[in-house]
RODO-2510 file (C-alpha; in nm, 4 decimals, decimal comma):
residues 431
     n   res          X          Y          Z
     1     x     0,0000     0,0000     0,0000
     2     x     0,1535     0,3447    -0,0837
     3     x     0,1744     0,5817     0,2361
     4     x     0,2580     0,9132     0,0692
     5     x    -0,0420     1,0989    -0,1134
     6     x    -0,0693     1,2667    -0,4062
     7     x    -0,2009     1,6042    -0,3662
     8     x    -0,3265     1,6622    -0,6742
     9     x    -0,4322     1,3056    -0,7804
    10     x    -0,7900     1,1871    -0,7443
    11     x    -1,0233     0,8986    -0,7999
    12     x    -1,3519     0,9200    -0,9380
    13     x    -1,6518     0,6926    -0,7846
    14     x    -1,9539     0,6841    -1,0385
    15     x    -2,2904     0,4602    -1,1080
    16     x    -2,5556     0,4800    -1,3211
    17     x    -2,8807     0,3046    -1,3822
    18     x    -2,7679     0,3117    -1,7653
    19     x    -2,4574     0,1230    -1,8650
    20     x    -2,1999     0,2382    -1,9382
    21     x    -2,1340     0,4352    -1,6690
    22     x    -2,0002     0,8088    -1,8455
    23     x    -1,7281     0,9567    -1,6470
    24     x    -1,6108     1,1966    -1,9113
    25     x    -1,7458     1,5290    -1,7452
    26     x    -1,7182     1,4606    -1,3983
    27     x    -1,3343     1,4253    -1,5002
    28     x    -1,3607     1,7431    -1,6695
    29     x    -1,4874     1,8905    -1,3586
    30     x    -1,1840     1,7085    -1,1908
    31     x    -0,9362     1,8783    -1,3862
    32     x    -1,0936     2,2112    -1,4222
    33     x    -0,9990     2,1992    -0,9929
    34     x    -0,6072     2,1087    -1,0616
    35     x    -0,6633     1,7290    -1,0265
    36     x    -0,5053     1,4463    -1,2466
    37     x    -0,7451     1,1751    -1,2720
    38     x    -0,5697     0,8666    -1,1744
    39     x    -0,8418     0,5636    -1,1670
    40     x    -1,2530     0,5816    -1,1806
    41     x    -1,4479     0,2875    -1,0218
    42     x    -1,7623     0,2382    -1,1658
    43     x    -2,1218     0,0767    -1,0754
    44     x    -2,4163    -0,0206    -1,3093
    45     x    -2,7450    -0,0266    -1,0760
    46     x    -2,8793     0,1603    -0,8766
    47     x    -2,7026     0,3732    -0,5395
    48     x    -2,6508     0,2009    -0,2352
    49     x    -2,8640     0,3920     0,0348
    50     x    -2,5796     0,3756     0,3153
    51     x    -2,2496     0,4353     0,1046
    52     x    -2,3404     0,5042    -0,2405
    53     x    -2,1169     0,2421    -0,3848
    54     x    -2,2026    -0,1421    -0,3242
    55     x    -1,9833    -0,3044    -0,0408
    56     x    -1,8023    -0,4888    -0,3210
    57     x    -1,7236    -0,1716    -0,4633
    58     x    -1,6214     0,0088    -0,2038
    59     x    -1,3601    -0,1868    -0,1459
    60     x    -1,2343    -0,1578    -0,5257
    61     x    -1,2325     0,2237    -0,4345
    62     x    -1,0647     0,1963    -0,1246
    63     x    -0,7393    -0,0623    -0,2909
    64     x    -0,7351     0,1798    -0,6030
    65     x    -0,7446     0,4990    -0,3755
    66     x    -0,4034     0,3006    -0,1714
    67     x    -0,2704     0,2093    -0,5307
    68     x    -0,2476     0,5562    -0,6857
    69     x    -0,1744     0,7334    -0,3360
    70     x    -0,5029     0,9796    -0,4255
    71     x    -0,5661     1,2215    -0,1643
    72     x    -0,9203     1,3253    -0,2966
    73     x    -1,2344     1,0700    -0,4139
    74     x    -1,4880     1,2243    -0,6050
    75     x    -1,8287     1,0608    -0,6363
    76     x    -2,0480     1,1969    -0,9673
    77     x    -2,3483     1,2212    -0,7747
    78     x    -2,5128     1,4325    -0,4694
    79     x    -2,4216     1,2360    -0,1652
    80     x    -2,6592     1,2515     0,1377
    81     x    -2,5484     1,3270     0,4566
    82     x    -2,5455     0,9797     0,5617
    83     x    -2,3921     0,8556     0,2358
    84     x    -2,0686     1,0736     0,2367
    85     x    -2,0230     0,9648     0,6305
    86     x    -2,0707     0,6098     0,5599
    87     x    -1,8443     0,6203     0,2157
    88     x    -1,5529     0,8017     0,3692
    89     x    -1,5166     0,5059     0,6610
    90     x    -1,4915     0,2727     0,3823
    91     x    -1,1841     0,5063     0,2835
    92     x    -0,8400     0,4821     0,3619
    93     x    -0,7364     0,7416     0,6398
    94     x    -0,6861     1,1122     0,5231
    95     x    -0,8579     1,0672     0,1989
    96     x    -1,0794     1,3626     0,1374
    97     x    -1,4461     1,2984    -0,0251
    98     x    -1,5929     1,5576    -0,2496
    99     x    -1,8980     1,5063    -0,4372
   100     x    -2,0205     1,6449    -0,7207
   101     x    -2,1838     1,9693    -0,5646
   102     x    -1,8667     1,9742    -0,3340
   103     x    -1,6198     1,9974    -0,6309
   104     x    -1,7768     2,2563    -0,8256
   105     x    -1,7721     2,4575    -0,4797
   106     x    -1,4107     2,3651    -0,4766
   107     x    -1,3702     2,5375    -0,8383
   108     x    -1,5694     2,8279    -0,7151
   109     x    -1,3629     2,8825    -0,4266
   110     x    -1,0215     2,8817    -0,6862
   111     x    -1,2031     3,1184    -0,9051
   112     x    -1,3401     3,3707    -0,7080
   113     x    -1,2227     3,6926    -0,7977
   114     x    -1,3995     3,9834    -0,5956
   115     x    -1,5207     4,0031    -0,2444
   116     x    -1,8422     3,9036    -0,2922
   117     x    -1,7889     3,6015    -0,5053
   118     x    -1,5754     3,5134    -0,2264
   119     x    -1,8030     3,5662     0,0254
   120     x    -2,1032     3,3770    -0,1284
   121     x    -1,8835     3,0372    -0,1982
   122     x    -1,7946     3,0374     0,1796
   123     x    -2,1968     3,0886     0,2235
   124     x    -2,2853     2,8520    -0,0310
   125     x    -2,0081     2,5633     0,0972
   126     x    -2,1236     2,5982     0,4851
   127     x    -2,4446     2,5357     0,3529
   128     x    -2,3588     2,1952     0,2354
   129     x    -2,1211     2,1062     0,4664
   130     x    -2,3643     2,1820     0,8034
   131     x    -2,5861     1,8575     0,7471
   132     x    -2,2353     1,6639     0,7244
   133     x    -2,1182     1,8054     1,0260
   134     x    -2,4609     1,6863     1,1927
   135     x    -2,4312     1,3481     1,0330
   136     x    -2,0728     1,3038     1,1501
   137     x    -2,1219     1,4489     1,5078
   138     x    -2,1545     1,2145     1,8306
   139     x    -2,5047     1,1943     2,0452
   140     x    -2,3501     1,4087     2,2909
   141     x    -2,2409     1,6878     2,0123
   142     x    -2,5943     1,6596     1,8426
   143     x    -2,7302     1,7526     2,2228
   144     x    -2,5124     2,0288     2,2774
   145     x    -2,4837     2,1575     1,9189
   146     x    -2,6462     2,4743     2,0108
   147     x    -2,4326     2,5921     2,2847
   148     x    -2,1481     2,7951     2,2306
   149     x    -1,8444     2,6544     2,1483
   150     x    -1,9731     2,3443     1,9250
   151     x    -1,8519     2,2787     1,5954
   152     x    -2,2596     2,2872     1,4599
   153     x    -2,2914     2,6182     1,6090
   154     x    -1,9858     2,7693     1,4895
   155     x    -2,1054     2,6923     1,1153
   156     x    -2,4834     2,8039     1,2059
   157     x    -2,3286     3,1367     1,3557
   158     x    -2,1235     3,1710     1,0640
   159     x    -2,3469     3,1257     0,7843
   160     x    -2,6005     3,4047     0,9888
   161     x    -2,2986     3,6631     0,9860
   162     x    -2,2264     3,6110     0,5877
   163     x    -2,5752     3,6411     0,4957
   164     x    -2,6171     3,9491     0,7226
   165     x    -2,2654     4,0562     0,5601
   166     x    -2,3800     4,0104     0,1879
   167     x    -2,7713     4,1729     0,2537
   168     x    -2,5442     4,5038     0,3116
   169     x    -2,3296     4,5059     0,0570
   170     x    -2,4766     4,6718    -0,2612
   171     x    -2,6056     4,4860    -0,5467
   172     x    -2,3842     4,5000    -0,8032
   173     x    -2,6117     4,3953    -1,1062
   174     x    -2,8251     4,7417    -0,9805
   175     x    -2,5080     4,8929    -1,0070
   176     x    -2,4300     4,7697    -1,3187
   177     x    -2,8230     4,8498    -1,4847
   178     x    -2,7966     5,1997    -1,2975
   179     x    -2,5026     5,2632    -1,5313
   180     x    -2,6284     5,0674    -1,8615
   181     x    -2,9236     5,3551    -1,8125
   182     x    -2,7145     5,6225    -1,7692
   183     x    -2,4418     5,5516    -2,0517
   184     x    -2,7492     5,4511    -2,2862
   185     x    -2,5855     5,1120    -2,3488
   186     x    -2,8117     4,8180    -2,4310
   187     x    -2,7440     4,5003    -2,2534
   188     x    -2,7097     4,2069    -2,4179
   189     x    -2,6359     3,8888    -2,2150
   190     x    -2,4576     3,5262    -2,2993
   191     x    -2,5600     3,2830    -2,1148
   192     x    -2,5739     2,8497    -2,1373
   193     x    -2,3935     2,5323    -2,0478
   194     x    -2,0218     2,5201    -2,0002
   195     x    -1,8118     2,4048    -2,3167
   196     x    -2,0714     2,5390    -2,5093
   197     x    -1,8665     2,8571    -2,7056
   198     x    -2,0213     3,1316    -2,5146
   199     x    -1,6078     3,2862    -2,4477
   200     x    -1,5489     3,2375    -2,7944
   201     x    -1,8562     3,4017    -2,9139
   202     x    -1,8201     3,7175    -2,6920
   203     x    -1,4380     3,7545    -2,8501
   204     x    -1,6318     3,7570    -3,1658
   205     x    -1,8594     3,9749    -3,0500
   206     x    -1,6664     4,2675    -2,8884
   207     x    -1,5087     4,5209    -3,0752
   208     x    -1,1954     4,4896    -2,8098
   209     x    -1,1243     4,1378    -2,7981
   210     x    -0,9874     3,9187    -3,0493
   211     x    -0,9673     3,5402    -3,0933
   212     x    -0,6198     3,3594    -2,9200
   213     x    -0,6245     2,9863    -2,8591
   214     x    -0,2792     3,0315    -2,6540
   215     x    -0,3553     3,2655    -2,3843
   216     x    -0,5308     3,0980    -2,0806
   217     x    -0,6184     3,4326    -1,8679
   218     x    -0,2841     3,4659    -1,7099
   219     x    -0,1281     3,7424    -1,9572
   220     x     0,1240     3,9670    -1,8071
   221     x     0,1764     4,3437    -1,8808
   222     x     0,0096     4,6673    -2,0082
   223     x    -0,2088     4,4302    -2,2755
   224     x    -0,2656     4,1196    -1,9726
   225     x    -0,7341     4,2329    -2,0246
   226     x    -0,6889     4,2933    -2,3970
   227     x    -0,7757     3,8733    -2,4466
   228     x    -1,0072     3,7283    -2,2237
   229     x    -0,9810     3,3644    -2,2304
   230     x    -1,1646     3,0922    -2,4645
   231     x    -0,9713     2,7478    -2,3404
   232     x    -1,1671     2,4485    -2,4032
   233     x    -1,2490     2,3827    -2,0409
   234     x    -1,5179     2,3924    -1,7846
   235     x    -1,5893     2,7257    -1,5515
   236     x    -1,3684     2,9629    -1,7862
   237     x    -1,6003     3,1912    -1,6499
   238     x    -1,6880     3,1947    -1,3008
   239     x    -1,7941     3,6334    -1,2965
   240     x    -1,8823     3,8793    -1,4800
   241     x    -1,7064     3,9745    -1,7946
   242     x    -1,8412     4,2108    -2,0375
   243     x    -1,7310     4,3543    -2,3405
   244     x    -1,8191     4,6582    -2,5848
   245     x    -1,9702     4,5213    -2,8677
   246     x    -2,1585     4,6501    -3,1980
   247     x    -2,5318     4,4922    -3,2801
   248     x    -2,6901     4,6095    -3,5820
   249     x    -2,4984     4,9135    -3,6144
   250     x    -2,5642     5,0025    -3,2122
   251     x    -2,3351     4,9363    -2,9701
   252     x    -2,4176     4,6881    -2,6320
   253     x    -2,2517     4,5725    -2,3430
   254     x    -2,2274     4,1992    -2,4049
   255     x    -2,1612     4,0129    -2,0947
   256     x    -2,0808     3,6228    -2,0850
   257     x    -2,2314     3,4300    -1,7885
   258     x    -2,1121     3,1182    -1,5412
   259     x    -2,2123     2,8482    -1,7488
   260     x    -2,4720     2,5275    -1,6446
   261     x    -2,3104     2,2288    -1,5484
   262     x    -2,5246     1,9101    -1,5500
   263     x    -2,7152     1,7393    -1,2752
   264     x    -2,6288     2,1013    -1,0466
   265     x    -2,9343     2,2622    -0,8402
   266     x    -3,0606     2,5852    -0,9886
   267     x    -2,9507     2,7409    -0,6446
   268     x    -2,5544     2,6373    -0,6706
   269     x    -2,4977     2,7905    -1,0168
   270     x    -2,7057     3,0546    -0,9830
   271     x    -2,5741     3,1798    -0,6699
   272     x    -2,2784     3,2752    -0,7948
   273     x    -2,3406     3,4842    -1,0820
   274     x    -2,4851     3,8220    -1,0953
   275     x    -2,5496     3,8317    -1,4767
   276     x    -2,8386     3,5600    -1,3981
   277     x    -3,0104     3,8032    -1,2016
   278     x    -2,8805     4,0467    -1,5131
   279     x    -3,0127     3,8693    -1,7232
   280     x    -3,3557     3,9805    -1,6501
   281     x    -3,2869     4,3531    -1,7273
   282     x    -3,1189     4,2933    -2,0733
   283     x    -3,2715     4,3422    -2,3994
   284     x    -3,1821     4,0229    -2,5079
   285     x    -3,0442     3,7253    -2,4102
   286     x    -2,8152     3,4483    -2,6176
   287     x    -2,8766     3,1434    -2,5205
   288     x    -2,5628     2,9461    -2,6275
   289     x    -2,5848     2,5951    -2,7212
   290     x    -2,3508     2,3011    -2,8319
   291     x    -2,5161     2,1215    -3,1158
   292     x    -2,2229     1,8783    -3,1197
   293     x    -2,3977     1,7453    -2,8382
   294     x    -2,6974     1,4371    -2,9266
   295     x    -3,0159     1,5512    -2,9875
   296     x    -3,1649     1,4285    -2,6932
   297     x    -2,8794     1,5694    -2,4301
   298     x    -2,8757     1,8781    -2,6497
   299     x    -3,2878     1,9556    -2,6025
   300     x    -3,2887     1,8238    -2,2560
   301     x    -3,0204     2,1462    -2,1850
   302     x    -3,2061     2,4060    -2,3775
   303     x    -3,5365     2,3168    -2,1691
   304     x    -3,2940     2,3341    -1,8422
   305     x    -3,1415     2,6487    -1,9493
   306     x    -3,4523     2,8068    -2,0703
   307     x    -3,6035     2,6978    -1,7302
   308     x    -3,2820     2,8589    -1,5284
   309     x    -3,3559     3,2129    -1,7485
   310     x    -3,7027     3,1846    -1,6711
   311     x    -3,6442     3,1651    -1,3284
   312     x    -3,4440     3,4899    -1,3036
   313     x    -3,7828     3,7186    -1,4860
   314     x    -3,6222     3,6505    -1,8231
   315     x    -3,9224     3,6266    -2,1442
   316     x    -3,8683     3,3579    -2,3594
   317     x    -3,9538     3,6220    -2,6629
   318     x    -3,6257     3,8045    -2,5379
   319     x    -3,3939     3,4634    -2,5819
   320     x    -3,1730     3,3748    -2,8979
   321     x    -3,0686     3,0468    -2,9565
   322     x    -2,7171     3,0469    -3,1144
   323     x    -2,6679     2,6220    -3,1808
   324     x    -2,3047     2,6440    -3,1769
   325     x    -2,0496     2,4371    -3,2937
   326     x    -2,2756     2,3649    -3,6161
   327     x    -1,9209     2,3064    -3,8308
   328     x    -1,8862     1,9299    -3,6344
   329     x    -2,2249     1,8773    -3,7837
   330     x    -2,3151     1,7100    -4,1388
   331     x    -2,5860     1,9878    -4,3075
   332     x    -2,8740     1,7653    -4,2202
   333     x    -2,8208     1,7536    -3,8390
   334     x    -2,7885     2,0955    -3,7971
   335     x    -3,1516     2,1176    -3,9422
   336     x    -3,2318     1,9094    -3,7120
   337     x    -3,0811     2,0577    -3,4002
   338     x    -3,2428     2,4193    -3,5445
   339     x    -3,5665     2,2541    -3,5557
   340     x    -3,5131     2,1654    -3,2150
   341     x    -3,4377     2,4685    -3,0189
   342     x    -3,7219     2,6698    -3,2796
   343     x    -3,9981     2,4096    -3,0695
   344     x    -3,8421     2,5848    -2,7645
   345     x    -3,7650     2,9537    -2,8518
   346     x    -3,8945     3,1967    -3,0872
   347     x    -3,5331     3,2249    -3,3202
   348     x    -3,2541     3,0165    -3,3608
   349     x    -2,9801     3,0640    -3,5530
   350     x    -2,6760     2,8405    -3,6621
   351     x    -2,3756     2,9428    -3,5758
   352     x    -1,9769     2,8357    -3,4860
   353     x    -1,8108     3,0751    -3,2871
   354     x    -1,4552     2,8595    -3,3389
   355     x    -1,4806     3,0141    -3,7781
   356     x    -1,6736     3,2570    -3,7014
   357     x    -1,9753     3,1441    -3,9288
   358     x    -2,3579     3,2603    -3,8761
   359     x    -2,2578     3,5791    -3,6539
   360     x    -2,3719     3,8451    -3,8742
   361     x    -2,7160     3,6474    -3,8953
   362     x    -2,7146     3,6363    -3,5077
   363     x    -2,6235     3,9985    -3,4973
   364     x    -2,9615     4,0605    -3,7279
   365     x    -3,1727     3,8800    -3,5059
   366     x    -3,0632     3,9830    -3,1983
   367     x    -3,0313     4,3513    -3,2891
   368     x    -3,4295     4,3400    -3,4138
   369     x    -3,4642     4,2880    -2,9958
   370     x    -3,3183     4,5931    -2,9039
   371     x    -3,5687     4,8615    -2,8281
   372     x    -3,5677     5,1294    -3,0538
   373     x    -3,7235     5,4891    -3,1124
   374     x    -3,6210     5,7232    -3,4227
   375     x    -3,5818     6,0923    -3,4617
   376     x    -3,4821     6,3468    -3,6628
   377     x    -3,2971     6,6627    -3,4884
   378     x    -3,3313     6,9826    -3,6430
   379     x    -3,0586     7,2288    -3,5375
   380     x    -2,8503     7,5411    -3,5903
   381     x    -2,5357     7,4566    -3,7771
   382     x    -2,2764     7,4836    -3,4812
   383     x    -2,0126     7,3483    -3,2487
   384     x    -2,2856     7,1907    -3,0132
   385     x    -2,4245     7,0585    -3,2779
   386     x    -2,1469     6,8877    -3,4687
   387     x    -2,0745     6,6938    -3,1477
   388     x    -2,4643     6,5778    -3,1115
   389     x    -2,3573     6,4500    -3,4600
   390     x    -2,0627     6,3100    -3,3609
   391     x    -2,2285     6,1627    -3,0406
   392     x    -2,5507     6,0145    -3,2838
   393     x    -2,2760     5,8412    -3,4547
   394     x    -2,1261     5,6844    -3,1242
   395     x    -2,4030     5,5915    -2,9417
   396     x    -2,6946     5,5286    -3,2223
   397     x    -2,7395     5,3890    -3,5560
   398     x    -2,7335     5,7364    -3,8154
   399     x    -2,9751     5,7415    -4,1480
   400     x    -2,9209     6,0672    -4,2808
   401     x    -2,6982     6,3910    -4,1932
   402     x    -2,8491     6,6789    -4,4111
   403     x    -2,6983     7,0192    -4,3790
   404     x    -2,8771     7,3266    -4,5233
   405     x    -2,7484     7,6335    -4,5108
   406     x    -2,7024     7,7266    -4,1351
   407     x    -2,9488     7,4207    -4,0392
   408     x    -2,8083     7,0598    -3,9943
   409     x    -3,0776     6,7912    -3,9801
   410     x    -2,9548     6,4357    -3,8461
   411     x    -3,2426     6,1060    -3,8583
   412     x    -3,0979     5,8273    -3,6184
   413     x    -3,2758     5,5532    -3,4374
   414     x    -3,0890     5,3886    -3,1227
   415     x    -3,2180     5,3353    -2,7500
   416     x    -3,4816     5,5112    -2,6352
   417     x    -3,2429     5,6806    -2,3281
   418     x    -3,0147     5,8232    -2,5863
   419     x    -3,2856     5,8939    -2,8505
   420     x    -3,4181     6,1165    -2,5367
   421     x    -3,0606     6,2345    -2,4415
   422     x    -2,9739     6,3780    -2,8185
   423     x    -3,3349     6,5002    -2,8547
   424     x    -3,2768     6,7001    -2,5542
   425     x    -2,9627     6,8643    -2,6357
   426     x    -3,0801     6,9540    -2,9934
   427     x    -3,3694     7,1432    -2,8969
   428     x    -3,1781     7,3441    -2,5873
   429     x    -2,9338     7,4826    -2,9060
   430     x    -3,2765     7,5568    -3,1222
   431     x    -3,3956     7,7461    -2,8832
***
């Protein structure tokens, strides 16, 4: 039996009603946390009630977990209370036991970026861990566990403090609609299962980003922002980003969401992105999906992810289905996978964000969701004016610039905040 353990090694535990048991994206998931996958013990059937795996099993997990020196088993499944205590005896000593809720918080807590973020993993991992803390306390403990001083306490006063701690800090997606009003910016916002293009598709989106396979976020120097990431791997993006971009000659703030992961609660993804909550104050929403995927796994994630947006106030007549990845796909199944998301949403559109095919088509459709008012601005030929011109030009799409003698008249249509905005400023100069 090898004694020393491999920090970064793990072992996956899996079943599945179905044979064969898939163990492709819970390895993903593995990896995306900084572990090499070093054996996966499988079960057809279904879950034992006590320790997940059969007793047979269990002890196939416990010699491989000895073989490989793993320090972490990870079971692709939600483990009750009872099942995680009675797995881990079956373990050899120090192993850790994560399962799959418990590793995606693990690749939260890595990723988190701002104070926040930070502050709702910790929320969101006490959560799950206070029923195993129950499960693996003593009689006496469970009698005492709300005095003072008890482990079960601790956690309950802890969890109270963060969620006092996050009520007062502000709301960032207010912030962020509070300045999408103010700038006149429509919001446009990416959102859909991880691995399914939506990085890729915001670089080809934004005006100041640009396609590069190589970088994987950790640029140094003056340019380190200018390339957000598009690596082929889960949880690229676990906050906010948004980018600049031009739709239909107007230009939006695109932002790309935390992508769905399979067989997750609503609640654990959710939780940690704003733009869901976002989502529900942006003009339109691109729902991003991988077509490579079969037909039935790819319309079982469209109703989930339609479901998730619906959740957050989002209208299903606001939501664009881009079925991405539509070059791995001979020209009849991409009909077909069209067909399938247009039973589900009102437009979808073919498109692969890897060659950059079907964008300007996406751009159409979603730019006909954009709310839109038209005008035409009389004005004295002037200073003021010529930067209402220039600022037309910026912020709005611009017909027609007539001048006539000392009169300019400019026709533009755009969001109905700037629309107001330029209308404004002409006629204070008319008089």
């Amino acid at each position: 039996m090898q004694e020393t353990r491999t920090e970064s090694t793990a072992v996956i535990a899996a079943r599945s009603t179905d044979p064969p048991v898939e163990t492709t994206e819970i390895e993903d998931l593995a990896a995306a946390r900084g572990y090499d996958v070093a054996a996966a013990v499988t079960q057809a059937g279904p879950e034992d009630s006590g320790t997940y795996l059969g007793r047979g099993k269990c002890e196939k997990l416990a010699a491989a977990v000895a073989e490989t020196g793993a320090s972490l088993v990870v079971a692709d499944g939600d483990l009750t209370p009872s099942q995680h205590h009675g797995l881990r005896a079956e373990l050899p000593d120090g192993t850790e036991l994560f399962d799959r809720y418990r590793l995606v918080l693990a690749i939260f807590e890595r990723g988190a970026g701002t104070r926040r973020a930070r502050l709702q993993v910790e929320l969101a991992r006490l959560r799950y861990e206070l029923p195993r803390i129950v499960e693996s306390a003593d009689e006496g403990m469970l009698n005492k566990r709300t005095e003072k001083g008890s482990p079960v306490y601790d956690v309950r006063d802890r969890i109270d403090r963060l969620e006092a701690k996050l009520d007062s800090l502000p709301d960032p997606a207010e912030e962020f609609r509070r300045r999408r009003r103010e700038e006149g910016f429509d919001l446009v916002t990416i959102a859909g299962y991880t691995n399914a293009g939506k990085s890729t598709l915001l670089h080809r989106l934004a005006d100041d980003l640009s396609i590069d396979e190589a970088t994987d976020g950790e640029r140094e120097g003056p340019n380190k922002d200018a390339t957000a990431s598009a690596a082929d791997r889960l949880f690229e993006t676990l906050e906010t980003t948004t980018r600049r971009a031009t739709v239909g000659g107007r230009p939006v703030l695109a932002t790309d969401t935390v992508g769905f992961v399979s067989d997750l609660p609503h609640w654990l993804v959710s939780s940690f992105s704003e733009t869901l909550s976002e989502a529900a104050a942006a003009d339109a929403v691109v729902l991003v999906a991988d077509a490579s995927d079969p037909p039935e796994v790819f319309r079982e994630k469209l109703e989930i992810s339609l479901e998730l947006l619906a959740d957050q106030g989002v209208d299903r007549e606001d939501v664009v289905t881009a079925c991405n990845k539509t070059d791995l796909l001979p020209a009849g199944e991409r009909e077909r996978r069209l067909a399938i998301a247009a039973e589900r949403a009102p437009e979808a559109v073919a498109t692969s964000a890897r060659e950059g095919t079907g964008l300007d088509r996406l751009r159409s459709v979603v730019g006909d969701r954009l709310p839109t008012e038209e005008a035409r601005l009389g004005m004295p030929n002037c200073d003021e004016a010529m930067s209402i011109v220039s600022q037309a030009y910026d912020r709005t799409t611009v017909e027609n610039v007539a001048y006539d003698g000392d009169r300019v008249t400019v026709v533009c249509r755009g969001p109905p905040t700037v629309i107001e905005r330029l209308r404004a400023r002409a006629d204070a100069i008319d008089g």
